[in-house]
PDB file with one MODEL, atoms N, CA, C and O in Angstrom:
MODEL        1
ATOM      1  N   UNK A   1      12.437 -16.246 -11.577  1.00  0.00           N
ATOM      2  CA  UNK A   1      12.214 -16.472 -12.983  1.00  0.00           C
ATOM      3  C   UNK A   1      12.697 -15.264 -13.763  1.00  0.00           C
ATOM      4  O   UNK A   1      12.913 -14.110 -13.392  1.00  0.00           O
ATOM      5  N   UNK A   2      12.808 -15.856 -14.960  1.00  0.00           N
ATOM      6  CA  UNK A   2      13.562 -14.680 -15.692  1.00  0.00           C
ATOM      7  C   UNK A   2      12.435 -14.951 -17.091  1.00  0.00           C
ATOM      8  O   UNK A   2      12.442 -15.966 -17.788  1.00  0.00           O
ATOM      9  N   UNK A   3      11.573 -13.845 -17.249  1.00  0.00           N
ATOM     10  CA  UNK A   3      10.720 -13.390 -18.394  1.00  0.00           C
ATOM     11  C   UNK A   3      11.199 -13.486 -19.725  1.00  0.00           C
ATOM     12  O   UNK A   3      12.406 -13.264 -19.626  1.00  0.00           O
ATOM     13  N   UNK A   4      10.910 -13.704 -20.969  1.00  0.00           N
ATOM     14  CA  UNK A   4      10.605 -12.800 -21.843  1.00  0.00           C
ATOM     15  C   UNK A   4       9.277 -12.924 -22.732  1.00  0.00           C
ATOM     16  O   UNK A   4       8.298 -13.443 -22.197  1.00  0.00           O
ATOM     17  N   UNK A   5       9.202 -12.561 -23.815  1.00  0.00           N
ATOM     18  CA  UNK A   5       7.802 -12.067 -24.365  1.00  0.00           C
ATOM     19  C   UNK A   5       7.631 -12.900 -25.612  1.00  0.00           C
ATOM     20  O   UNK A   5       7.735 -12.411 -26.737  1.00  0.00           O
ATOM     21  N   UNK A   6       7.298 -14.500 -25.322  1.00  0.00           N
ATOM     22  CA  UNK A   6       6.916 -15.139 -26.865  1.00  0.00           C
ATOM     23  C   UNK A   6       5.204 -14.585 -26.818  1.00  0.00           C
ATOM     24  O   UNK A   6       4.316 -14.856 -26.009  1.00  0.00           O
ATOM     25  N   UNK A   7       5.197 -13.871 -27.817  1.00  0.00           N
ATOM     26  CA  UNK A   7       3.358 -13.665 -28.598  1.00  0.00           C
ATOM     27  C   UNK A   7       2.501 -13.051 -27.768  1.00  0.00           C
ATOM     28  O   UNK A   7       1.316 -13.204 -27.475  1.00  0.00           O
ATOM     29  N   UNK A   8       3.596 -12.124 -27.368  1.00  0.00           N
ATOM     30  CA  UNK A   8       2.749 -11.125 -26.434  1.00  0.00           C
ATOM     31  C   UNK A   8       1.998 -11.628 -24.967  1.00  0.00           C
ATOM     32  O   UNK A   8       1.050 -11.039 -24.448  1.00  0.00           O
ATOM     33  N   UNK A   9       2.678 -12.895 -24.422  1.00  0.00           N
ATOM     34  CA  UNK A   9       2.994 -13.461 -23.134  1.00  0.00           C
ATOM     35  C   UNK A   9       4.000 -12.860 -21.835  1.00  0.00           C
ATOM     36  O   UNK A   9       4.478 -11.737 -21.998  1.00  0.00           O
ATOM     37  N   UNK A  10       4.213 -13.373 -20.960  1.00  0.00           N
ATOM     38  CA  UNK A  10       5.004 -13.238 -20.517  1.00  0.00           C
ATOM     39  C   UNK A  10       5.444 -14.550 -20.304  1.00  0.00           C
ATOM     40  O   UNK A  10       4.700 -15.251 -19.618  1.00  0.00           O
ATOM     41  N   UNK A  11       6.952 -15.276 -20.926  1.00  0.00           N
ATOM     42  CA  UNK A  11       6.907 -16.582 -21.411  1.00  0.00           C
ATOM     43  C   UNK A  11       8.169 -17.267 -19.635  1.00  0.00           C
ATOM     44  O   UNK A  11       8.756 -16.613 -18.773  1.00  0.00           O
ATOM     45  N   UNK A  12       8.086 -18.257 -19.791  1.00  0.00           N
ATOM     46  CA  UNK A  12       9.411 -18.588 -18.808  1.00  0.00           C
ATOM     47  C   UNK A  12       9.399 -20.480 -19.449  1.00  0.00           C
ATOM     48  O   UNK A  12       8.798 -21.193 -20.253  1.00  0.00           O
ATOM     49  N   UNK A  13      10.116 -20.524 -18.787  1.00  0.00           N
ATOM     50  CA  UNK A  13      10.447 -22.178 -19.737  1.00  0.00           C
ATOM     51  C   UNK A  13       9.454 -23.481 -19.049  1.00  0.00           C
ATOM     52  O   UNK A  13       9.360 -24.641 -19.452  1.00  0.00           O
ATOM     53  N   UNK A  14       8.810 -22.860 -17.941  1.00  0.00           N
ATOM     54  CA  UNK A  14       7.852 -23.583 -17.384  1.00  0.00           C
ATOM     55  C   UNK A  14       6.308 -23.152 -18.387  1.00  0.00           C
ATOM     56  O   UNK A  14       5.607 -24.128 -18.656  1.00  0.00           O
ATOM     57  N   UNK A  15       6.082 -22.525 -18.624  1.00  0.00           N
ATOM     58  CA  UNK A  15       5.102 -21.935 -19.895  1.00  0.00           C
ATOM     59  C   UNK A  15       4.670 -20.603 -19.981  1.00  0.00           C
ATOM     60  O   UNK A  15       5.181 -19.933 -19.084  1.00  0.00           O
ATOM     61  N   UNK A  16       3.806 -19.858 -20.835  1.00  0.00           N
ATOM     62  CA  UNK A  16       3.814 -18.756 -20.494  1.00  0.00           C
ATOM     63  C   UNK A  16       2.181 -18.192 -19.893  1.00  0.00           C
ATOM     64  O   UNK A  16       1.173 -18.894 -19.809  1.00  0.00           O
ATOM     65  N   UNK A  17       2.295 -16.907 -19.575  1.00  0.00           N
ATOM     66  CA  UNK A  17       1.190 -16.732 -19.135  1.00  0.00           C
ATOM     67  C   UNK A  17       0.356 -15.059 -19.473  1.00  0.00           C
ATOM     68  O   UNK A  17       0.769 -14.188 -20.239  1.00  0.00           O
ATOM     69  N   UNK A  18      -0.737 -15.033 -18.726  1.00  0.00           N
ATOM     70  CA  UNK A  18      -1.337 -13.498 -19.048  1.00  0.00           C
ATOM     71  C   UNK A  18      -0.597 -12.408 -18.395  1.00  0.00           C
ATOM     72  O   UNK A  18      -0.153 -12.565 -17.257  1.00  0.00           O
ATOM     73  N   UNK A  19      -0.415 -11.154 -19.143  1.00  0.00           N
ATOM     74  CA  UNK A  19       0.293 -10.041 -18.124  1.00  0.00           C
ATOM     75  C   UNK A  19      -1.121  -9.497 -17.289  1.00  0.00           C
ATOM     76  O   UNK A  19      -0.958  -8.606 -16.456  1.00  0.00           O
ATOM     77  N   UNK A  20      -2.088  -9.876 -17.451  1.00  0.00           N
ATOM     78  CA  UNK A  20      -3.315  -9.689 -16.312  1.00  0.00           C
ATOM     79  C   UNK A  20      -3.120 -10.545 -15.449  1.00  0.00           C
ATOM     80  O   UNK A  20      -3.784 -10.320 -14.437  1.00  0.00           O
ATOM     81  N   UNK A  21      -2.210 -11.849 -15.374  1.00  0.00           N
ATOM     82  CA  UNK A  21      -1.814 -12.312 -13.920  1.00  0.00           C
ATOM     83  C   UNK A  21      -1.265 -12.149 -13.235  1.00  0.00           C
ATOM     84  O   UNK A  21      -1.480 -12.676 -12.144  1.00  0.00           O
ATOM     85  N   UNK A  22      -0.251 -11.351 -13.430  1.00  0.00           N
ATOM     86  CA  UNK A  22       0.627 -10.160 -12.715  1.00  0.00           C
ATOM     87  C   UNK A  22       0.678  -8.680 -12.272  1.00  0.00           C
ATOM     88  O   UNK A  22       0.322  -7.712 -12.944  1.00  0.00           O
ATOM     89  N   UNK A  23       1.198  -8.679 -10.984  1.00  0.00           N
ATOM     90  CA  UNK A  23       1.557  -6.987 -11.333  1.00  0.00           C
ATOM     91  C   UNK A  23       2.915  -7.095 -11.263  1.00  0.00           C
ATOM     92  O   UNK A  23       3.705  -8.038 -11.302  1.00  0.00           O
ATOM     93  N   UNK A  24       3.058  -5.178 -11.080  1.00  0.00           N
ATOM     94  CA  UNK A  24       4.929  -4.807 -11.098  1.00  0.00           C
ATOM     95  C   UNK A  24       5.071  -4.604  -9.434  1.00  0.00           C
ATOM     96  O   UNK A  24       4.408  -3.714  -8.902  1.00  0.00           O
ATOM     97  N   UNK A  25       5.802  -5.309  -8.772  1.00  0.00           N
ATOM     98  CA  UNK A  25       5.971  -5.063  -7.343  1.00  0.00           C
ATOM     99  C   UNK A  25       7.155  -4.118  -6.923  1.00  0.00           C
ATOM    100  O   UNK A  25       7.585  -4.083  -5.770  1.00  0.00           O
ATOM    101  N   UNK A  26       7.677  -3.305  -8.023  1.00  0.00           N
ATOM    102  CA  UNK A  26       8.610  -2.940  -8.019  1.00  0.00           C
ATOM    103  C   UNK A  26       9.426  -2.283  -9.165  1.00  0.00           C
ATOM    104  O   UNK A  26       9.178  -2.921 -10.188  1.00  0.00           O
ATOM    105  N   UNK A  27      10.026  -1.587  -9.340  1.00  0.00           N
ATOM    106  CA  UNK A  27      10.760  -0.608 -10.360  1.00  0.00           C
ATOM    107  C   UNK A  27      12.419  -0.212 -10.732  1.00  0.00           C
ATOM    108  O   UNK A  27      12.837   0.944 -10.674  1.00  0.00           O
ATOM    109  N   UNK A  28      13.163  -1.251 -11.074  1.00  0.00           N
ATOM    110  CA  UNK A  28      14.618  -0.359 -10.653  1.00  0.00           C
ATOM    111  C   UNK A  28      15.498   0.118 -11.909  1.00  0.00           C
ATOM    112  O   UNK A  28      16.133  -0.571 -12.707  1.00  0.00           O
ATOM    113  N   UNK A  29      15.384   1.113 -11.857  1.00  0.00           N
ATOM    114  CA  UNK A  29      16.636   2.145 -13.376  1.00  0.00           C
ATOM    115  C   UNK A  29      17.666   1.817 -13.238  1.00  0.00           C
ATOM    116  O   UNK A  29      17.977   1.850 -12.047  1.00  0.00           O
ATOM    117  N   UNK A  30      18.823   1.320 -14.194  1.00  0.00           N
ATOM    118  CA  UNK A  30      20.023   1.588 -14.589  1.00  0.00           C
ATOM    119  C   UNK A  30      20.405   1.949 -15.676  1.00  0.00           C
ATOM    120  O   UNK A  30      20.201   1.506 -16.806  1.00  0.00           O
ATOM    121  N   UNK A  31      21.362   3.345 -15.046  1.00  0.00           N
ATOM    122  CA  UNK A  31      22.030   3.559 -15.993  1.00  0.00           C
ATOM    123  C   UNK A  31      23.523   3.440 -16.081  1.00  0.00           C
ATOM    124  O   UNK A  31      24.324   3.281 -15.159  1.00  0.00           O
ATOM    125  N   UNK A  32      23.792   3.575 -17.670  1.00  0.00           N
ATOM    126  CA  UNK A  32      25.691   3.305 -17.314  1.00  0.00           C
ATOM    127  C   UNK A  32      26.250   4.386 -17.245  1.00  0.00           C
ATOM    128  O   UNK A  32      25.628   5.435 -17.412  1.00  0.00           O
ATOM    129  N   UNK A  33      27.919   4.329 -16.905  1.00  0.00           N
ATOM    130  CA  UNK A  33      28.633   5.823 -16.347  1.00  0.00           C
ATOM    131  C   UNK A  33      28.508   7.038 -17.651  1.00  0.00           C
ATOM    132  O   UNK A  33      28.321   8.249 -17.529  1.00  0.00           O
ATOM    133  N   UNK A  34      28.619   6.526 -18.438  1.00  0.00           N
ATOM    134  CA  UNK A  34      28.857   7.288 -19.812  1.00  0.00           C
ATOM    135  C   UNK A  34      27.678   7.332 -20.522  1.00  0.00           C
ATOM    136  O   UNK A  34      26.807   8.200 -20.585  1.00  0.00           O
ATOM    137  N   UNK A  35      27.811   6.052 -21.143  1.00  0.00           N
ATOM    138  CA  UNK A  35      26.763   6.140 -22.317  1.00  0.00           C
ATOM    139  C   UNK A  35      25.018   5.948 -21.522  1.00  0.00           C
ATOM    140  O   UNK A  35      24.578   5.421 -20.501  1.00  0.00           O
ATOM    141  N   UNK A  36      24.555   6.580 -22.478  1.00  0.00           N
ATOM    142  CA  UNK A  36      23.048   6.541 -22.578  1.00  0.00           C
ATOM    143  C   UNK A  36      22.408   5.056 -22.998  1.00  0.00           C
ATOM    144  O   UNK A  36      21.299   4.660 -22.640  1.00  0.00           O
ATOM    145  N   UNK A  37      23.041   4.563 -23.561  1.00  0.00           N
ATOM    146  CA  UNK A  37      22.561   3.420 -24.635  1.00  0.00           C
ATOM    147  C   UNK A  37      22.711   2.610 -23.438  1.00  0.00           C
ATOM    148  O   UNK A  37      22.588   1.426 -23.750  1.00  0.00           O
ATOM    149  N   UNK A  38      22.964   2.790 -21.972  1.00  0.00           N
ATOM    150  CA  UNK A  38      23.240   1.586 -21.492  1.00  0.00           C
ATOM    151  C   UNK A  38      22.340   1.845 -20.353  1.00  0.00           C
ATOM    152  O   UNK A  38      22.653   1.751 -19.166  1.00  0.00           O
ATOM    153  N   UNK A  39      21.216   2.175 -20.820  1.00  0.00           N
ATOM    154  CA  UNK A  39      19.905   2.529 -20.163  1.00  0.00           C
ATOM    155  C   UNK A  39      19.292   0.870 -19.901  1.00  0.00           C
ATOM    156  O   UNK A  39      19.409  -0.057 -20.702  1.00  0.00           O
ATOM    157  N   UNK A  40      18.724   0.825 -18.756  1.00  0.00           N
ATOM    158  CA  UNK A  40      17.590  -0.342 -18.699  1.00  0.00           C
ATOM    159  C   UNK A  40      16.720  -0.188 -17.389  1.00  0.00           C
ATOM    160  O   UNK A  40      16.843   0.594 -16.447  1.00  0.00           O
ATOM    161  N   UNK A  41      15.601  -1.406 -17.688  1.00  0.00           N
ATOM    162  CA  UNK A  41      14.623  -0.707 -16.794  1.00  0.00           C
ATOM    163  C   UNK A  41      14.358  -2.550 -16.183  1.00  0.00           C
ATOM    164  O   UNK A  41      14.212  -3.400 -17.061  1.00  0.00           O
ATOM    165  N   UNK A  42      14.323  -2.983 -14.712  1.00  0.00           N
ATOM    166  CA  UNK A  42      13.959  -4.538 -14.423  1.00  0.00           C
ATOM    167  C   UNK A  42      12.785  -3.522 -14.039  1.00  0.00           C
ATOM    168  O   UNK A  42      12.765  -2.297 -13.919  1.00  0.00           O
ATOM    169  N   UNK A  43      11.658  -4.675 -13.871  1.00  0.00           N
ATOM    170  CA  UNK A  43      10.677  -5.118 -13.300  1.00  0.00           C
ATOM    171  C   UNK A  43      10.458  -5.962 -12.814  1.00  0.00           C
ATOM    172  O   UNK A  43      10.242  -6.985 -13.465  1.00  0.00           O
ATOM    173  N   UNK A  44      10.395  -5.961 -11.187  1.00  0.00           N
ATOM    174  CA  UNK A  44      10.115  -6.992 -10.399  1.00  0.00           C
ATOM    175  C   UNK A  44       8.594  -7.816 -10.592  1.00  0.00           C
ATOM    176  O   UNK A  44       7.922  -7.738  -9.564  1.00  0.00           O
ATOM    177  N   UNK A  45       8.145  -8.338 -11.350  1.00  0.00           N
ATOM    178  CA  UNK A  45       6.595  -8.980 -11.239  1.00  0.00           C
ATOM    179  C   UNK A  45       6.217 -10.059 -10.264  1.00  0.00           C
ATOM    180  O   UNK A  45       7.220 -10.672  -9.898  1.00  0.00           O
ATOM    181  N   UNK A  46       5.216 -10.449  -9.778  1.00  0.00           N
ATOM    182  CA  UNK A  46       4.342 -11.263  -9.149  1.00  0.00           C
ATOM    183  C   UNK A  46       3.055 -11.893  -9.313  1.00  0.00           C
ATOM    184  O   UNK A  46       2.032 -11.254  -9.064  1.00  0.00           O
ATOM    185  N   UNK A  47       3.012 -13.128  -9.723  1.00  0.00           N
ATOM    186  CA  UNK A  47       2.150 -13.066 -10.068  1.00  0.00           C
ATOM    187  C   UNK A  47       0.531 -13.260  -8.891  1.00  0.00           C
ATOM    188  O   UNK A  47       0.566 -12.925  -7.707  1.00  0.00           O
ATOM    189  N   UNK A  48      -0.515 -13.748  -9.453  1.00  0.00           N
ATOM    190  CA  UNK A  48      -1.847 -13.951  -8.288  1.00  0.00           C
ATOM    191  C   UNK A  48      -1.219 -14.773  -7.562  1.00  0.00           C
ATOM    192  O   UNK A  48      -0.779 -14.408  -6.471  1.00  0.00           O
ATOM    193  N   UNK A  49      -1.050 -16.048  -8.019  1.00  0.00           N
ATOM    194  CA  UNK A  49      -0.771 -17.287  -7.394  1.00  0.00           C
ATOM    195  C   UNK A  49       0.676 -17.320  -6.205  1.00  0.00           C
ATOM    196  O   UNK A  49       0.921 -18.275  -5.467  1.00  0.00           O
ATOM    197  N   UNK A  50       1.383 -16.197  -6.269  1.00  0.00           N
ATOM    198  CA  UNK A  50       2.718 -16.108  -5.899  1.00  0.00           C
ATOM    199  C   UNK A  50       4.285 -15.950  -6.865  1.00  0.00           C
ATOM    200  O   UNK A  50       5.367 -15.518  -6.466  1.00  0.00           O
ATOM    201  N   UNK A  51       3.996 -16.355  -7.931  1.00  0.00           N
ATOM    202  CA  UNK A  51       5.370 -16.497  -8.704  1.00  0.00           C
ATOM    203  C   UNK A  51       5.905 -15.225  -8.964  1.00  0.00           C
ATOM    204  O   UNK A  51       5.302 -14.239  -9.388  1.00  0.00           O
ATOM    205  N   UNK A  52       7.571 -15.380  -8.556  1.00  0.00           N
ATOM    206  CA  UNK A  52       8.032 -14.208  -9.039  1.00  0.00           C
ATOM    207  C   UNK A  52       8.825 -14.135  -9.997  1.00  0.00           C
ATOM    208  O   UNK A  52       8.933 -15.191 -10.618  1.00  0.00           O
ATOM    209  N   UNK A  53       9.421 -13.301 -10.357  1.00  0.00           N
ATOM    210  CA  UNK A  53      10.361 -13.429 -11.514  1.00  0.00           C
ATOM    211  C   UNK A  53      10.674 -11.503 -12.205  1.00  0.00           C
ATOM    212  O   UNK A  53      10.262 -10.586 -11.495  1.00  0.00           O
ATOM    213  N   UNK A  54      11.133 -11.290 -13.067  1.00  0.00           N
ATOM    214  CA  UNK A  54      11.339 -10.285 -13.332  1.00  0.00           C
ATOM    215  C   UNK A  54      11.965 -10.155 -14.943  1.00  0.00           C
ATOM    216  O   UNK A  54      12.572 -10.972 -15.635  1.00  0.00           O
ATOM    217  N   UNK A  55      11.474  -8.580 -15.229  1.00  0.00           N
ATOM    218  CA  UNK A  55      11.863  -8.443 -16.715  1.00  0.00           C
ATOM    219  C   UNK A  55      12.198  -7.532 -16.855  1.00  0.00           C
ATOM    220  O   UNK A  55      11.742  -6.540 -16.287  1.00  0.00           O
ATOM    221  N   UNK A  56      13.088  -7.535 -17.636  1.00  0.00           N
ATOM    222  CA  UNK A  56      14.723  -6.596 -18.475  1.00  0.00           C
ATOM    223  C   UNK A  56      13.924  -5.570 -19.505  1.00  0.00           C
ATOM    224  O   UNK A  56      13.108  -6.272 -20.102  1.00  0.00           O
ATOM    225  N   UNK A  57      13.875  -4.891 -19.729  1.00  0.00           N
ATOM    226  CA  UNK A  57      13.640  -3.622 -21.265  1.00  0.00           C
ATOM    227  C   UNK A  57      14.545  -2.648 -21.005  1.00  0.00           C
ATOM    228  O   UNK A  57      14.911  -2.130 -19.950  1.00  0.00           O
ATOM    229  N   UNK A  58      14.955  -2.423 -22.552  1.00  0.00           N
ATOM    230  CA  UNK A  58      16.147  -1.086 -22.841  1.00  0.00           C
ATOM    231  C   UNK A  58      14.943  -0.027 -22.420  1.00  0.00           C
ATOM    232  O   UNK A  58      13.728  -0.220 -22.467  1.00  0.00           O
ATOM    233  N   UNK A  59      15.571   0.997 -22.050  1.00  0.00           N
ATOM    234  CA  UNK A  59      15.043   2.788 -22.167  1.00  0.00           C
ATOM    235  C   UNK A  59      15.406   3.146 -22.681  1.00  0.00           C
ATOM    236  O   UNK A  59      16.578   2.876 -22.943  1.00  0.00           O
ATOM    237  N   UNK A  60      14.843   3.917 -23.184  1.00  0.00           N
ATOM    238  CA  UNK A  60      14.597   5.168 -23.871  1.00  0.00           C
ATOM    239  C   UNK A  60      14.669   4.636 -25.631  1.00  0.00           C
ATOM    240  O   UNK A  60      13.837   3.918 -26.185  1.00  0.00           O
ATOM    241  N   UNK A  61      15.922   5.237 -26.256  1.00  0.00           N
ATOM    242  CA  UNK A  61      16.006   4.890 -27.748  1.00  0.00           C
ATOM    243  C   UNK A  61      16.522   2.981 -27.582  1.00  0.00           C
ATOM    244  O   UNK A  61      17.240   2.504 -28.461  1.00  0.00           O
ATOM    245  N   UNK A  62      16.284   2.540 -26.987  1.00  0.00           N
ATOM    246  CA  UNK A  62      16.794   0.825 -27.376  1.00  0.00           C
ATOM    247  C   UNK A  62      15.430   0.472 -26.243  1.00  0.00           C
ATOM    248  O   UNK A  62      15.543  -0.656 -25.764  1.00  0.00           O
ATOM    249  N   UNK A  63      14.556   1.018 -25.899  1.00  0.00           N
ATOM    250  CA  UNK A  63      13.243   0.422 -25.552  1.00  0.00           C
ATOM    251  C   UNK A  63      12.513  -0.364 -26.692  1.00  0.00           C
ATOM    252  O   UNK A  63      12.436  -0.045 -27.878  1.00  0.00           O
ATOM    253  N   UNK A  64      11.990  -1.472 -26.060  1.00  0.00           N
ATOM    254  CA  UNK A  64      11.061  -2.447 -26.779  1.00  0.00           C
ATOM    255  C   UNK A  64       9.387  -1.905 -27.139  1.00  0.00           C
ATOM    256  O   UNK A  64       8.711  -1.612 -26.153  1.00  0.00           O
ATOM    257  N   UNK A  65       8.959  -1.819 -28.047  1.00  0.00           N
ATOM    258  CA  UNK A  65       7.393  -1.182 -28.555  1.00  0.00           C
ATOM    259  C   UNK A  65       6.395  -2.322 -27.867  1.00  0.00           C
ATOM    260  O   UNK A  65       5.423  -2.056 -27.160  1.00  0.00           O
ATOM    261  N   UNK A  66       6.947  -3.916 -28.307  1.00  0.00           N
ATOM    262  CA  UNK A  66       5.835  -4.573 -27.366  1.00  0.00           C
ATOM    263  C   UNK A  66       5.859  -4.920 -25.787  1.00  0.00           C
ATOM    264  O   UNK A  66       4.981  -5.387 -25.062  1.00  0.00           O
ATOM    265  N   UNK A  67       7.282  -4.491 -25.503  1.00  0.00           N
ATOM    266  CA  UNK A  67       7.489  -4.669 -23.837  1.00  0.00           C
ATOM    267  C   UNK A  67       6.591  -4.190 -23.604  1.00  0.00           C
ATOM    268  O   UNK A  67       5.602  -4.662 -23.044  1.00  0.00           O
ATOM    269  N   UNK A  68       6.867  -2.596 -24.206  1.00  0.00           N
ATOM    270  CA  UNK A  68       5.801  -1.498 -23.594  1.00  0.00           C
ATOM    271  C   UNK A  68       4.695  -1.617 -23.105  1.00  0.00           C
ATOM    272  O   UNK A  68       4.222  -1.350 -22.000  1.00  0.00           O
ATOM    273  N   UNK A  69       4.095  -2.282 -24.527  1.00  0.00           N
ATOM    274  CA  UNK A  69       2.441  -2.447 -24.547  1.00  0.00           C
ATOM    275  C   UNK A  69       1.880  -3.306 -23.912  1.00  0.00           C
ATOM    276  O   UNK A  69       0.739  -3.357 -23.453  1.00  0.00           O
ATOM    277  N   UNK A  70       3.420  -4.589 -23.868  1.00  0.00           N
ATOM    278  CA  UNK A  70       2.752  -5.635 -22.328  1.00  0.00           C
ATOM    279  C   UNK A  70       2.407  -5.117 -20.593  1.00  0.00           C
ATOM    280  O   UNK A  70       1.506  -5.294 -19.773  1.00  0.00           O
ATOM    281  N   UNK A  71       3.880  -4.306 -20.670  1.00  0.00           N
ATOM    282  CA  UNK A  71       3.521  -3.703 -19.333  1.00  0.00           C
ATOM    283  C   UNK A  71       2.429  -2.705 -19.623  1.00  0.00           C
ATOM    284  O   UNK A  71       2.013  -2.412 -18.502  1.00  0.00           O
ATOM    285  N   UNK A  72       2.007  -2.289 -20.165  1.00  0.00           N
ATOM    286  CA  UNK A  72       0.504  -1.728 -19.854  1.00  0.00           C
ATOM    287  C   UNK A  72      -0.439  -2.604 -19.546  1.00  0.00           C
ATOM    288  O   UNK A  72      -1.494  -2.122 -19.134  1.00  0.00           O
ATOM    289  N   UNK A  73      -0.373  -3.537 -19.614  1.00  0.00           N
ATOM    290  CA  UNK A  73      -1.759  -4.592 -19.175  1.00  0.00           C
ATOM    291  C   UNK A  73      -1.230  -5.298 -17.807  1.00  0.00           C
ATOM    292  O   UNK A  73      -1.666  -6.341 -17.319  1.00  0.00           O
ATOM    293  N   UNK A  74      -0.264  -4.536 -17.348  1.00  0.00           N
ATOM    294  CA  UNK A  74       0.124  -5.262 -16.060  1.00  0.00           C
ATOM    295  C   UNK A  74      -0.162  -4.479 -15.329  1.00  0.00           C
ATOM    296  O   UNK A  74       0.358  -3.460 -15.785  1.00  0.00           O
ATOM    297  N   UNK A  75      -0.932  -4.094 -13.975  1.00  0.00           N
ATOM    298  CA  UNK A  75      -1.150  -3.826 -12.722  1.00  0.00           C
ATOM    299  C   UNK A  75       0.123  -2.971 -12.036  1.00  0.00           C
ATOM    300  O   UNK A  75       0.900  -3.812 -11.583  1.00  0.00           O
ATOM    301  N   UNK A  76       0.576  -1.754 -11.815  1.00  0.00           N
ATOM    302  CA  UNK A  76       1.529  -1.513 -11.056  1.00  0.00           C
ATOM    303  C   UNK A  76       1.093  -1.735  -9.555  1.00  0.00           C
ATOM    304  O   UNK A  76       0.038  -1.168  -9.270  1.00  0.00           O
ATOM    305  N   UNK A  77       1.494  -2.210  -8.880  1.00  0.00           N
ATOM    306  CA  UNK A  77       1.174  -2.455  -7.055  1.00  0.00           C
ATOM    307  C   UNK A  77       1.478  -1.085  -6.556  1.00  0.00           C
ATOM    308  O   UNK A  77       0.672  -0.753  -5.687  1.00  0.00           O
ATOM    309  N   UNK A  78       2.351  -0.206  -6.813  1.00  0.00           N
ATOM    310  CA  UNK A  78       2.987   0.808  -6.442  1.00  0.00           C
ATOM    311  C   UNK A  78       1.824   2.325  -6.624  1.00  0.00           C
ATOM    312  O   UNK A  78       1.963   3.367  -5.983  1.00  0.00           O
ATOM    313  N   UNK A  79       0.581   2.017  -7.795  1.00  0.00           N
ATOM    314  CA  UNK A  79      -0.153   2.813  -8.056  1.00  0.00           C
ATOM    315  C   UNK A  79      -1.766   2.728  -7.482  1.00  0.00           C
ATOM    316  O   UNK A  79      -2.573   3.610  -7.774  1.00  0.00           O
TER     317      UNK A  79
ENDMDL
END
């Protein structure tokens, strides 16, 4: 599945759900050769039930304010 964030969800076209039903199973950075701006951050998520799927946010200056604040209510597995 591929995420994004209708109303502070984590939405997919099957419906959306709580970021307390998930954690992050995972972490991976890219960056581009040159520019900075071509910063991004996936997150592998999972949810209780099994579902996986994952979500895209810019870093740093093209980071999202409510990504942010969603992944704070998500569980890192890693912590």
């Amino acid at each position: 599945m591929d995420f994004n964030l209708p109303e502070n969800l984590l939405g997919f076209k099957t419906g959306k759900y709580k970021p307390e039903d998930f954690e992050i199973v995972d972490t991976y950075r890219y960056e581009g050769d040159s520019d900075p701006g071509d910063e991004a951050t996936v997150y592998a998520l999972q949810s209780k039930s099994g579902e996986k799927g994952v979500l895209v946010s810019g870093y740093g200056h093209s980071s999202d304010v409510d990504t942010t604040e969603l992944l704070k209510k998500i569980k890192n597995r890693k912590t």
